[in-house]
C-alpha positions in Angstrom: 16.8 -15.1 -3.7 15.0 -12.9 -1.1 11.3 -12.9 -0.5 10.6 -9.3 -2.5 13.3 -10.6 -5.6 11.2 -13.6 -5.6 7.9 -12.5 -5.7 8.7 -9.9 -8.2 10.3 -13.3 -10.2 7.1 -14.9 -9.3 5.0 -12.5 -11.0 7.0 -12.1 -14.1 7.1 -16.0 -14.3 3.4 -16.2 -14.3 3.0 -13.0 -17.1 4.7 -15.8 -19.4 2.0 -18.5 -18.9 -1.3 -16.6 -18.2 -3.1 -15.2 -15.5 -2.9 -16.7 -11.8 -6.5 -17.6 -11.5 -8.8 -19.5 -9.5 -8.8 -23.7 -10.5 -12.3 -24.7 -9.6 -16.1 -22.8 -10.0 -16.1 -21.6 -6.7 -18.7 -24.3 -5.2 -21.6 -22.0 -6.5 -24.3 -24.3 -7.6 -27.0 -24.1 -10.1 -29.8 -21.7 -8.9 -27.1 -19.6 -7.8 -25.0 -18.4 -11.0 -24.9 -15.0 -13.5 -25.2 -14.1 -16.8 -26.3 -16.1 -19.5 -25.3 -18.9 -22.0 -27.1 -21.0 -18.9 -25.4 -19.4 -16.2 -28.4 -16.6 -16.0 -29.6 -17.8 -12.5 -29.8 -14.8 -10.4 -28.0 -12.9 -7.4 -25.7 -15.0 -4.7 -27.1 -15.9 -1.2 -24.1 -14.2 0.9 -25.2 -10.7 0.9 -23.9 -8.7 3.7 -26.6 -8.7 6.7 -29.5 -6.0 6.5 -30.3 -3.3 8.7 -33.2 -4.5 11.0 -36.5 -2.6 10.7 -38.1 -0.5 13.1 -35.6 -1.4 15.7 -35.7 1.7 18.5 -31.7 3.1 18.3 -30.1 0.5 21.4 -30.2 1.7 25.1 -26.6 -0.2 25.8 -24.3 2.6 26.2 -21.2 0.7 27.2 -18.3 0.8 24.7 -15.9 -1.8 23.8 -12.8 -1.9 21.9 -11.6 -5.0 20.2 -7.9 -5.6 19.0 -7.5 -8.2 16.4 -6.0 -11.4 17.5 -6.2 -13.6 14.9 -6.2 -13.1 10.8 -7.1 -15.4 8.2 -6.1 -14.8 4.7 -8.2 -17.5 3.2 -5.7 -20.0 2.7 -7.2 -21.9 6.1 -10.5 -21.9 7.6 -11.4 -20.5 10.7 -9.9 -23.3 12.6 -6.4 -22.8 11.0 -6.7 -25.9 9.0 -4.8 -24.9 5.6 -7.5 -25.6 2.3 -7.2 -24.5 -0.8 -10.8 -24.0 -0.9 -11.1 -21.6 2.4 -11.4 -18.3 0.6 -15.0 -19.0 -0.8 -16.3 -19.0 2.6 -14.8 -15.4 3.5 -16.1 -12.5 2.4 -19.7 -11.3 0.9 -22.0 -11.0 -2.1 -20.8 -7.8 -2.9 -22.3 -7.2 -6.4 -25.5 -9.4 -5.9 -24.2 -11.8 -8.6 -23.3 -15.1 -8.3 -21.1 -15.5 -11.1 -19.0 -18.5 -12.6 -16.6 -18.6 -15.7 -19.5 -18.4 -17.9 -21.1 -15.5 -16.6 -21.4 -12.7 -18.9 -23.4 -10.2 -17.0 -20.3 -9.2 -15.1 -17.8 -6.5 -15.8 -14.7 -6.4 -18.6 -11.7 -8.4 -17.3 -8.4 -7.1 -18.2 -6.6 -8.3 -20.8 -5.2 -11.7 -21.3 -6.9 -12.5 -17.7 -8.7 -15.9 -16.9 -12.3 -16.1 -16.9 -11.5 -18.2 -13.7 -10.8 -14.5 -12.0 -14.5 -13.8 -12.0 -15.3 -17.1 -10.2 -17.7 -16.8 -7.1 -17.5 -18.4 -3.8 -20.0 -19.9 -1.9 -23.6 -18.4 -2.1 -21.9 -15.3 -4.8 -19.2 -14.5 -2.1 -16.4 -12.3 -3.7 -12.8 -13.0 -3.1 -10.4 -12.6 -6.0 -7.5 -11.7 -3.4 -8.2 -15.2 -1.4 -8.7 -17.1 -4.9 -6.1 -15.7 -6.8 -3.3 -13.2 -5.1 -2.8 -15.5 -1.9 -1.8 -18.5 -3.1 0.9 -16.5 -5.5 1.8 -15.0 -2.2 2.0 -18.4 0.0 4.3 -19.9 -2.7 7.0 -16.9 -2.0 6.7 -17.0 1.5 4.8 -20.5 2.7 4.7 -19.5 6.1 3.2 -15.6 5.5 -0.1 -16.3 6.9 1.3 -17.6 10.2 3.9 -15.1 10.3 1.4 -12.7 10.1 -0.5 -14.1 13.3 2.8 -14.3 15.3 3.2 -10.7 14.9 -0.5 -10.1 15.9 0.4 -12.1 18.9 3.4 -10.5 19.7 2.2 -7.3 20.0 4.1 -5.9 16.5 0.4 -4.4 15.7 -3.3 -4.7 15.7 -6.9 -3.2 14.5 -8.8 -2.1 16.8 -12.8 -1.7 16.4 -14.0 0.5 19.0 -17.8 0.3 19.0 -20.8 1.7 21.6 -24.1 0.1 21.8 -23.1 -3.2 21.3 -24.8 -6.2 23.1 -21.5 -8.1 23.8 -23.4 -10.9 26.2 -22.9 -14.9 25.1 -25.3 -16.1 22.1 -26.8 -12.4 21.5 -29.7 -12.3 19.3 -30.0 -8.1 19.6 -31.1 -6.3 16.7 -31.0 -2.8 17.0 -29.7 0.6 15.2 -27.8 3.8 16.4 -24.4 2.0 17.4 -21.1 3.8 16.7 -17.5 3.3 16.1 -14.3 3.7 14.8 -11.3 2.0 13.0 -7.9 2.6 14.7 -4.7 0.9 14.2 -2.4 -0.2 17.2 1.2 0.5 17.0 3.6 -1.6 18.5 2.4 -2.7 22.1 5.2 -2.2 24.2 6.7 -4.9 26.8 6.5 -7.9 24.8 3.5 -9.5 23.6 0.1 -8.0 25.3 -2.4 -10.1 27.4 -5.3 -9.3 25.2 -8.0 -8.3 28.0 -8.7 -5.2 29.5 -5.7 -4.3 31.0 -4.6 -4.3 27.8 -4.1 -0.1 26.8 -2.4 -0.9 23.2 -1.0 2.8 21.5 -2.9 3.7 18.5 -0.9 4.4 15.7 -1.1 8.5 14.8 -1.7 7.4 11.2 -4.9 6.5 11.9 -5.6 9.8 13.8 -6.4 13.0 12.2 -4.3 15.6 12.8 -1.8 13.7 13.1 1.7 14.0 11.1 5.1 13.4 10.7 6.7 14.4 12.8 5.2 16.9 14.7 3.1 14.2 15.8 -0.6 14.8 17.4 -1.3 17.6 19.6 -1.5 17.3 23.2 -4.8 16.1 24.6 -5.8 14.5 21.2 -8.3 11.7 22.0 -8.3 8.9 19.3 -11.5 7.9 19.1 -13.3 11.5 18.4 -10.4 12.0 16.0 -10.3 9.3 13.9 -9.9 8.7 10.7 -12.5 5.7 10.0 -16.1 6.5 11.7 -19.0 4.0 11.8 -21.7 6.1 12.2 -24.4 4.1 11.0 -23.5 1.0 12.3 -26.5 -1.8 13.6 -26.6 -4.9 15.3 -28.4 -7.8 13.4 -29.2 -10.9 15.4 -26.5 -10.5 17.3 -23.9 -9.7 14.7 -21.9 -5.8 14.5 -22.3 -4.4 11.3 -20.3 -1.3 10.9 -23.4 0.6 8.6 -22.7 1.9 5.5 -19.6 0.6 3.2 -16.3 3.0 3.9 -12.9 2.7 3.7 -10.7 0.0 5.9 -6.7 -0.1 6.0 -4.9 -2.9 6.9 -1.1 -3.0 7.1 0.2 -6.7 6.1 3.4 -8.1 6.0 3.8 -11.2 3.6 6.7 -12.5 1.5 9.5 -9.8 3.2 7.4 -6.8 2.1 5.0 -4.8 3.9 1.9 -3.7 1.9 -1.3 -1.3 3.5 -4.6 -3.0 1.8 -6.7 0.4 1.0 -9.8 -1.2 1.3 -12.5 0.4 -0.5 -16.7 0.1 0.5 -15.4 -2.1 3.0 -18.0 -3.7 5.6 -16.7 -5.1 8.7 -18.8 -7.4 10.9 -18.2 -9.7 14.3 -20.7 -12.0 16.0 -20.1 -11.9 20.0 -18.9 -15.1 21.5 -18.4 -14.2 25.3 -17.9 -10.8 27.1 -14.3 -10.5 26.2 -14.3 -11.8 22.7 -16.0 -11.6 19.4 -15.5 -14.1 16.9 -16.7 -15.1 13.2 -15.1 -11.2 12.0 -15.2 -10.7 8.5 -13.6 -7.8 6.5 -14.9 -7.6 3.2 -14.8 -5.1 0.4 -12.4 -4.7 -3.0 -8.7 -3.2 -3.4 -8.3 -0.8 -6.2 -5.9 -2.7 -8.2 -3.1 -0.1 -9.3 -2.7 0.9 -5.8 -1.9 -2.7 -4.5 0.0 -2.9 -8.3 2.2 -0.2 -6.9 2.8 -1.0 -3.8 3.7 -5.0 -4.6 5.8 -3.6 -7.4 8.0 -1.0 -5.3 8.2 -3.8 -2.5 9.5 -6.2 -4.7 12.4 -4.5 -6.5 13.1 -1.2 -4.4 15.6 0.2 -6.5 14.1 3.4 -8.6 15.9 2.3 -12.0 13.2 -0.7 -11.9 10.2 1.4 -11.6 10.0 1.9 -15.1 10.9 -1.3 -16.0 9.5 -4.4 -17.8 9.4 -6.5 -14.5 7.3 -3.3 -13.0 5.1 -3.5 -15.6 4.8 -7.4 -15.4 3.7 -6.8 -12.0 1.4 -4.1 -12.3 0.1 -6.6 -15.6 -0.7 -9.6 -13.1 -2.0 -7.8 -10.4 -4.7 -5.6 -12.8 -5.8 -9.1 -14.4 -7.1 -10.2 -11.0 -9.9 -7.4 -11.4 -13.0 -9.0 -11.0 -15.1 -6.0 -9.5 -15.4 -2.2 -10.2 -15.2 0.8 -7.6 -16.5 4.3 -8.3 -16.9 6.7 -6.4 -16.3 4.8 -3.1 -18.8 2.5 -4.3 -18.9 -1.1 -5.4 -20.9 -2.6 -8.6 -20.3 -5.2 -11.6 -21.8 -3.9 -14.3 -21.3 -5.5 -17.6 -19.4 -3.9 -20.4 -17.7 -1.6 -17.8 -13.6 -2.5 -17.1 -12.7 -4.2 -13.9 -10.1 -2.1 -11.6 -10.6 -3.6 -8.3 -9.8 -6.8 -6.5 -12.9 -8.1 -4.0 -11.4 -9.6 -1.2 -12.9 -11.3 1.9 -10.8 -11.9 5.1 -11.8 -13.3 8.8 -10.9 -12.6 11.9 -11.2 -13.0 15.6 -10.8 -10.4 18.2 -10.3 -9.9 22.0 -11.6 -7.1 24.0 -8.9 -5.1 26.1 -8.7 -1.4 27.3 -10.4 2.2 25.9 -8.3 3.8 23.4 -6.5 6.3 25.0 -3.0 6.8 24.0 -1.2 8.0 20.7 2.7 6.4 19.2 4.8 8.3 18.5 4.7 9.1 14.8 7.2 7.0 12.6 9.2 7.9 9.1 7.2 7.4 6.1 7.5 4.9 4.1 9.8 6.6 1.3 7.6 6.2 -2.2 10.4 4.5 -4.7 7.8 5.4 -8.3 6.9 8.7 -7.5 5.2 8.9 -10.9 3.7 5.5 -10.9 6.6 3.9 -13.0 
């Protein structure tokens, strides 16, 4: 059985015993939970860091531009030792809960879902997609984390974060507002597998561009960094950490289990701590993924044939994926309010990155992925 027939196998398997959920509480202690029935104990410890006061806006005009190098899902820790217990540490309070099973403060699971779903990590950190999703996805295709890794490291694509104003020097403690940035994505860097360092000028993908199409392409002179798609224009430096300012939208293409899924991710902060001048290290993208677009896309990846799209197995998928809501997005905005249904997934992923050249050229564009549900099943 291929990897899509057997995720979609794997899905509709699990639909017949229950939610895939979290096994343990998380690791959040007392003094740390939500809601009551005794877990009333107030908001998590892992809130996303704060933008320094009265900080003038920073007088370090240099820009950088870091390509990811290393992703973890949350099924190892930042040394790439594999734990079942890594995704609690990725990620961020989101909601300012710190919720357990027992936490009723919290928004409406879907139904027939876990109370396991709504299970923190450490200090309230928010990670249904580590907790739940990944492991689902690991048993299809064990090695989808590293293979994910060897195609950073081959040069079959990357995120870049180009930033200006950052203090990049070794052990930075700068705090200071005013930076800037952008989110582009790297095509395919061409000539084998790129040094990652400055020589380093990886293509950015035009989808990531605006103005940018299919297949026209981008017009002539089009710079990527004053057209892209994803600005940071509030962004800060906290002790030394990048914050990329306000939460925003943050795509990721992934490919896992033979299928190749873009995580839409919405109120999304991204943050990096500097560990030389070359490298930043620590990254964390954290934010929530509107569950019937990943339901979608999982579902279409896994049976691509358009006589399944209204199927039973589609709607198994779309069934398990929804019941791993455990946050709510409105609006571009994330909250957990109770009474109110859960339709996102929070998810927390880390990463390191290596500096290498400006962003200055632009792929050619590439076919669209052809849309197999047009109506959503």
């Amino acid at each position: 059985m291929g990897g899509r027939a057997a995720l979609l196998f794997m899905l509709a398997s699990a639909g017949c015993g229950g939610s895939v959920a979290a096994s343990n509480d998380g690791g959040v202690g007392p003094g740390n939970d939500s809601g009551g029935n005794g877990c009333n104990w107030g908001p998590g410890l892992a809130a996303p860091p704060v933008r320094p006061n009265h900080s003038p806006s920073t007088p370090i005009l240099t820009p950088h531009n870091y390509a990811l190098q290393q992703l973890f899902l949350g099924d190892t820790d930042r040394q790439g030792n594999p734990s079942v217990t890594a995704w609690q540490t990725f990620g961020y309070d989101l909601d300012g809960k710190a919720t357990r099973a027992c936490s009723t403060d919290v928004c409406t699971l879907s139904p027939g879902a876990s109370r396991q779903v709504q299970v923190d990590g450490t200090g309230g950190i928010d990670n249904s997609w580590g907790a739940n999703l990944v492991p689902l996805l690991l048993m299809v295709d064990p090695e989808g984390s590293m293979q994910i890794n060897r195609e950073l490291e081959g040069g079959d694509w990357t995120s870049m974060t180009y930033v200006a104003g950052f203090d990049d020097s070794e052990d930075s403690t700068t705090s200071a507002d005013g930076l800037t940035g952008v989110e582009l994505l790297g095509a395919r860097y061409p000539g084998g597998p790129p040094p990652f360092d400055r020589t380093t000028n990886w293509p950015v993908d035009p989808s990531s561009v605006q103005g940018c199409s299919y297949p026209a392409g981008c017009a002539p002179g089009t710079d990527p960094v004053q057209n892209a798609l994803n600005e940071f224009d509030s962004a800060f430096q906290a002790k030394g950490t990048f914050v990329s300012g306000a939460p925003q939208l943050f795509t990721l293409p992934l490919s896992i289990g033979g299928m190749r899924i873009v995580l839409n991710i919405q109120a999304a902060y991204l943050t990096f701590d500097p560990d030389f001048p070359g490298a930043v290290t620590n990254g964390t993208i954290a934010g929530a993924i509107l569950a019937s677009d990943l339901a979608a896309q999982v579902a279409v990846q896994s049976s691509p044939t358009p006589t399944l799209c209204a199927g039973t197995a589609f709607q198994t998928v779309i069934t398990q994926i929804e019941q791993m809501s455990d946050i709510v997005v409105e609006g571009g905005a994330l909250s957990n309010p109770a009474g109110t249904q859960c339709n996102a997934i929070s998810i927390g992923l880390g990463f390191n990155a290596d500096e290498i050249a400006l962003p200055t050229d632009i792929a050619l564009p590439t076919p669209p992925q052809p849309d197999l549900c047009p109506d959503g099943g």
